[in-house]
DRENZA-807450 format. One record per residue (C-alpha): residue number from 1; x, y, z. Coordinates in nm, 2 decimals. Layout:
<node NUM,<X,Y,Z>>;
...
END
This chain:
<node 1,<-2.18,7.97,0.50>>;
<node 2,<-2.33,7.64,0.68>>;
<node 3,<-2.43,7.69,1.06>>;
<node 4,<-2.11,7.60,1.27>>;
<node 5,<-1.88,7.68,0.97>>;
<node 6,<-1.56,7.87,1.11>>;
<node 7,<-1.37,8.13,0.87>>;
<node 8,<-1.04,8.10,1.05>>;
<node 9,<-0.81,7.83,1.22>>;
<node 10,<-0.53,7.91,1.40>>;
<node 11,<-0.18,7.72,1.42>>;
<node 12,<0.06,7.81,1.66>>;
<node 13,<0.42,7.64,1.81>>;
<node 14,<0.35,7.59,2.20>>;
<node 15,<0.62,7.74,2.40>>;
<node 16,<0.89,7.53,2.45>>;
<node 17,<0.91,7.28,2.17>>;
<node 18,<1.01,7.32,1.82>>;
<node 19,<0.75,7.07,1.67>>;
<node 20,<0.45,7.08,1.88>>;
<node 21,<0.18,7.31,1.84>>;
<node 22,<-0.19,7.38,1.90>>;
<node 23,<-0.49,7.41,1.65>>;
<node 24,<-0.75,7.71,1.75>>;
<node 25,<-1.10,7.67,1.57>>;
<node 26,<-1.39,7.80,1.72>>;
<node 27,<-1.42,7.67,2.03>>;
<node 28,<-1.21,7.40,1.96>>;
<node 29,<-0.86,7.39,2.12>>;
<node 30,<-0.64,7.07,1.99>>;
<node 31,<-0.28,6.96,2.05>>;
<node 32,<-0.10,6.92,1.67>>;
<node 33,<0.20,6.82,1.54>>;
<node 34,<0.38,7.07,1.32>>;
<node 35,<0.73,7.00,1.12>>;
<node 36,<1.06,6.91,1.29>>;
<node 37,<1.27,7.20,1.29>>;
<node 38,<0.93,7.40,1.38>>;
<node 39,<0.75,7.71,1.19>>;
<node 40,<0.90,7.90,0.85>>;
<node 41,<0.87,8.16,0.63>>;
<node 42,<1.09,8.06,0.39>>;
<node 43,<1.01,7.73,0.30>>;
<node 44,<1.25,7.45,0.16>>;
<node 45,<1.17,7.15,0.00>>;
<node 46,<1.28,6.88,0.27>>;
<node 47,<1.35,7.16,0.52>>;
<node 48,<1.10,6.94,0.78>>;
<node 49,<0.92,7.29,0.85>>;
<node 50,<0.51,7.40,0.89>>;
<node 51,<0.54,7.71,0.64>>;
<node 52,<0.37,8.02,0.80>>;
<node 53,<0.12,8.22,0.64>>;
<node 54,<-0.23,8.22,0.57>>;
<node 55,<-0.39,7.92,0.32>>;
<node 56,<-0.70,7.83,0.15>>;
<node 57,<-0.83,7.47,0.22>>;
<node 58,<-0.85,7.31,-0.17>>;
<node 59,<-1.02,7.01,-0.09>>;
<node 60,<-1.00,6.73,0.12>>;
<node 61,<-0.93,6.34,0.07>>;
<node 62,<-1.00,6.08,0.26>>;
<node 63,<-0.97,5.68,0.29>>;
<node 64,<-1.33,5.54,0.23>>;
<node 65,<-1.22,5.19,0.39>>;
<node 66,<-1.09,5.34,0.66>>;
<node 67,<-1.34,5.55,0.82>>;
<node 68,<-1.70,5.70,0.76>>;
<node 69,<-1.74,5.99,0.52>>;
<node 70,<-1.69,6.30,0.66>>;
<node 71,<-1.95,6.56,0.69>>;
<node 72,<-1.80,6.88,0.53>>;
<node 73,<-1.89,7.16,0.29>>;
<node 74,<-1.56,7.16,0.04>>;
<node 75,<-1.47,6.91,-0.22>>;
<node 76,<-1.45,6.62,-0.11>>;
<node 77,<-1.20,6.30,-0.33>>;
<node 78,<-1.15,5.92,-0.23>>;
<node 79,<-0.82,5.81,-0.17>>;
<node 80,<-0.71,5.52,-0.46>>;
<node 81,<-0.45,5.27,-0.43>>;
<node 82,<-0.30,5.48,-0.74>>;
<node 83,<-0.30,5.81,-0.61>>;
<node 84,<0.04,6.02,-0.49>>;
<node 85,<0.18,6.33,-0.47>>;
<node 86,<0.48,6.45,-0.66>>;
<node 87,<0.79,6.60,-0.44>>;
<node 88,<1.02,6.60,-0.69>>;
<node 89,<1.11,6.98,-0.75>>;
<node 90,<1.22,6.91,-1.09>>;
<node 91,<0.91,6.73,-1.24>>;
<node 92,<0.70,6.93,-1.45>>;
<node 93,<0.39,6.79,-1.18>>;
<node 94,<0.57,6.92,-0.89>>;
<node 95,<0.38,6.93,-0.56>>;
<node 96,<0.07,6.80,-0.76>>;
<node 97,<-0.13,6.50,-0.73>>;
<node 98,<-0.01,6.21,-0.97>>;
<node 99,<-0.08,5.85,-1.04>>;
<node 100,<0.15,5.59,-0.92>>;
<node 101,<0.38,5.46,-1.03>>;
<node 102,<0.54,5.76,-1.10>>;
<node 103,<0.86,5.81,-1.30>>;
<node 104,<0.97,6.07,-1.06>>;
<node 105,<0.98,6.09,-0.69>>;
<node 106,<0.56,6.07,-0.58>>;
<node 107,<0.44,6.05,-0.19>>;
<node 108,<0.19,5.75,-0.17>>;
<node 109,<-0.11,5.90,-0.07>>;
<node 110,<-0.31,5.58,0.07>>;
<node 111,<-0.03,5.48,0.35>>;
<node 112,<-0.06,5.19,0.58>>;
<node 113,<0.01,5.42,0.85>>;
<node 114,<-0.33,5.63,0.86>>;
<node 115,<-0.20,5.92,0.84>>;
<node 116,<-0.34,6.05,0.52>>;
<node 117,<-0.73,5.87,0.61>>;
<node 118,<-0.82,6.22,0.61>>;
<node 119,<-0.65,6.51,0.46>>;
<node 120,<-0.71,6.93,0.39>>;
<node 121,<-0.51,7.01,0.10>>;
<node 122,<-0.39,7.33,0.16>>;
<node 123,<-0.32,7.62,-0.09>>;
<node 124,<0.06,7.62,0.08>>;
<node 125,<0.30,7.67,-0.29>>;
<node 126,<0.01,7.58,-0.50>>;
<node 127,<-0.07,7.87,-0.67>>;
<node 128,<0.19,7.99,-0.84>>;
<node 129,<0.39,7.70,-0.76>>;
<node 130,<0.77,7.71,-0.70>>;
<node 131,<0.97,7.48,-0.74>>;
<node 132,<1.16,7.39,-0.43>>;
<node 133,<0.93,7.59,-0.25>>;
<node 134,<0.74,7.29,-0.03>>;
<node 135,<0.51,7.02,-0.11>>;
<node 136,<0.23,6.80,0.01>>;
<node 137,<0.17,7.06,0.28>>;
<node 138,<-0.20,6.89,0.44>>;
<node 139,<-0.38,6.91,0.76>>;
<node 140,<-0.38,6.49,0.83>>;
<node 141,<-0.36,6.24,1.09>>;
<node 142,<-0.11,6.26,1.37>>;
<node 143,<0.13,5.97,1.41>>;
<node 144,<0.09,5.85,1.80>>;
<node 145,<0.26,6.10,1.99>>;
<node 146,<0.27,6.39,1.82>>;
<node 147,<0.60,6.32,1.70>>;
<node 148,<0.68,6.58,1.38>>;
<node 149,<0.60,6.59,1.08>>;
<node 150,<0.74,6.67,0.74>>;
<node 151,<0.62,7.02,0.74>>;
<node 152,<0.24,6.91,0.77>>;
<node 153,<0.01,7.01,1.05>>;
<node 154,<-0.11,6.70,1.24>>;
<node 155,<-0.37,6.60,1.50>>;
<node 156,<-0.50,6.32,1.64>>;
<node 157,<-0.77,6.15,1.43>>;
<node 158,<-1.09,6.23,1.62>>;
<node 159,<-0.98,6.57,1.69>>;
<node 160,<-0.95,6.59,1.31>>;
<node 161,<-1.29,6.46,1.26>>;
<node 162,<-1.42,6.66,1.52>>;
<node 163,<-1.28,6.96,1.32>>;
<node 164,<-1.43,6.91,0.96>>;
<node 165,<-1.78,6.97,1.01>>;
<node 166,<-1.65,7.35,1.08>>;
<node 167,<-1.46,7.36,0.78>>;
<node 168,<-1.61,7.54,0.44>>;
<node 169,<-1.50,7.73,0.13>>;
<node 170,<-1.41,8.05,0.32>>;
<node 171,<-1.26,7.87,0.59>>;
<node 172,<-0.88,7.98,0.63>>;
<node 173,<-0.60,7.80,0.83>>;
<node 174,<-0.36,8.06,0.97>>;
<node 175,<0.01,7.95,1.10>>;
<node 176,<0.18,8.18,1.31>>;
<node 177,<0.54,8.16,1.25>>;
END
């Protein structure tokens, strides 16, 4: 492992709020968003919950025309004007990346938003995956706000950049349900 690498973040639900958390990495401390009815461990597709558990980081995307490459020690894609993710718990590509258009329901992965200008694909229902079991599951963006997310976990853009050059293979992000 890199100097500064970290082998374990932490996600926790701050007291008093279903949907708003905090990110523990090394020294770092950052406010995140987490899904909107909070922290699971049974996971739904379109149950708007952060499943709990412990998750590899697969790789990590991020818009090239949005921002400056970021320094870290995984894999490391551009996001296309093509590229999405499938949430459709019947398709044989199920909470997998696909090309768009897609015949079945895909999330478009370069948003006008910002929200996916950098993403940590993590190994939540991606190994076996189940279907109906929860997909797209990232670290990304935050929207202003910290309002909730789908299920992701969320900070703010430079905390999130701030974050990454800690990040390598061994690296695990652990949410405390």
């Amino acid at each position: 492992m890199g100097t500064g690498v970290i082998d374990r973040i932490v996600v926790r639900r701050a007291p008093g709020s279903r949907h708003r958390g905090w990110v523990v990495a090394g020294p770092l401390v950052l406010p995140c968003a987490l899904g909107s009815t909070g922290i699971t461990h049974d996971k739904r597709e379109g149950d708007g919950a952060t499943p709990a558990g412990t998750f590899r980081i697969l790789g990590a995307l991020w818009r090239a025309d949005r921002g400056p490459r970021p320094a870290l020690a995984l894999p490391l894609s551009t996001i296309g004007p093509r590229d999405g993710w499938c949430d459709a718990p019947r398709d044989r590509n199920y909470n997998r990346p696909v090309r768009l258009p897609y015949p079945a329901s895909a999330e478009e992965m370069r948003r006008a938003d910002g929200l996916y200008d950098y993403v940590l694909d993590l190994s939540a229902n991606r190994g076996p995956i189940r279907k109906g079991r929860g997909s797209a599951i990232f670290l990304h963006v935050a929207k202003p706000g910290f309002s909730a997310t789908q299920g992701c976990v969320a900070l703010e853009k430079a905390a999130l950049r701030r974050l990454l050059p800690l990040i390598g293979r061994r690296t695990r992000v652990v949410v405390i349900g």
